[in-house]
Every structure is written in structure tokens, then in C-alpha cells.
C-alpha positions in Angstrom: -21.4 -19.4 65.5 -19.8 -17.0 63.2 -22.4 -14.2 64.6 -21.1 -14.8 68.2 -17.8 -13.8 66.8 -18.9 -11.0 64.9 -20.6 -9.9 67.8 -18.0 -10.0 70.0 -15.4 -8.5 67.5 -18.0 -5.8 67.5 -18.1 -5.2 70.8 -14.5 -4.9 71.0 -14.6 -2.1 68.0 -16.6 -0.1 70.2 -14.5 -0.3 73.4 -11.6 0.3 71.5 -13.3 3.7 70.4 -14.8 4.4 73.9 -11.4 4.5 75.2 -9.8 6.1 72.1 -12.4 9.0 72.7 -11.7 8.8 76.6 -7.7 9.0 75.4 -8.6 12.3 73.8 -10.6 13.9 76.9 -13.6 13.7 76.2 -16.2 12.5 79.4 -17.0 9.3 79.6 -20.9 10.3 78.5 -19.4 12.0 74.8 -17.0 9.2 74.4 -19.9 6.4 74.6 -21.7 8.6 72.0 -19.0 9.2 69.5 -18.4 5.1 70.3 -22.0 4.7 68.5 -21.7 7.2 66.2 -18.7 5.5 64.4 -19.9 2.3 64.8 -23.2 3.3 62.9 -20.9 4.7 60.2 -19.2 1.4 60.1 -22.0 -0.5 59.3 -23.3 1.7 57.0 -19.9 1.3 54.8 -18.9 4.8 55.6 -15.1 5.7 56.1 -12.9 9.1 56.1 -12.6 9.1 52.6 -16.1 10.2 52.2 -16.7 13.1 50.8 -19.7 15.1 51.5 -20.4 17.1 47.8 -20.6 20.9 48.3 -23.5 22.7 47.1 -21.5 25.7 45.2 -24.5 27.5 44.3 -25.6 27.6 48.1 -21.9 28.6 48.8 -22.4 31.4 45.8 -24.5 32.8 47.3 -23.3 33.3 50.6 -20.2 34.7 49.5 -22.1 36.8 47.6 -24.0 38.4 50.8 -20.9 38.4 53.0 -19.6 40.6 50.5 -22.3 42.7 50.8 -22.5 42.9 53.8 -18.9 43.8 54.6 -19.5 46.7 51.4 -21.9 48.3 53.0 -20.4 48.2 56.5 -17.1 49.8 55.0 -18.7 52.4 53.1 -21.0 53.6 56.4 -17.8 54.9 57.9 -17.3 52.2 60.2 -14.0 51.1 59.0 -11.4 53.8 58.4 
């Protein structure tokens, strides 16, 4: 029995999501995709106050080349 009613308290979860995305504006197609998207994250445990760890030599690095980058495009006389 208790199944049923998780099932069913499921079920309303997701509806209440559908037409929270559908709220927002998004088409009915998007909303029933975000709808399963956040109930997947549900029953993995996740919540919003996960935090995805940065990888700050990968973001070194690219600070390191837009610098570059934006060196060598001032010093070519394109910005004056």
C-alpha cells in the first residue's frame, strides 16, 4: 500500500513541476522534460544546494589564453 501512495505523491510532484515550468513559458514539450529532469534529481538525493566543484586549474588556464588572446589583438592595432 504505502508504494501506491508514494506513487501517487510522485505523480503529483511531477505535475506540480509540469505546470510550474508551463507557469514560466516554457512549451508544453520542455516543461514535461524539465518535469523529468527534476524528478530524476530528486531521487537521486540532489537539491539546489549542490555544488558542482570547479576545476581551477582548467579555469587557469583559460584565463590564461583569453588574456592572450586579447594581448595580442590589442597590440596588432586593432584597438586604439
Amino acid at each position: 500500500m504505502a508504494t501506491v501512495i508514494m506513487d501517487g505523491n510522485k505523480q503529483w510532484c511531477r505535475l506540480a513541476w509540469r505546470l510550474e515550468a508551463l507557469r514560466a513559458g516554457f512549451t508544453p514539450e520542455v516543461a514535461n522534460r524539465l518535469a523529468f529532469w527534476r524528478w530524476l534529481a530528486a531521487q537521486r538525493g540532489e537539491n539546489d544546494q549542490r555544488v558542482v566543484p570547479l576545476d581551477t586549474s582548467r579555469l587557469d588556464n583559460a584565463v590564461t589564453q583569453l588574456e592572450a588572446s586579447f594581448n595580442a589583438w590589442t597590440t596588432s592595432g586593432k584597438l586604439s
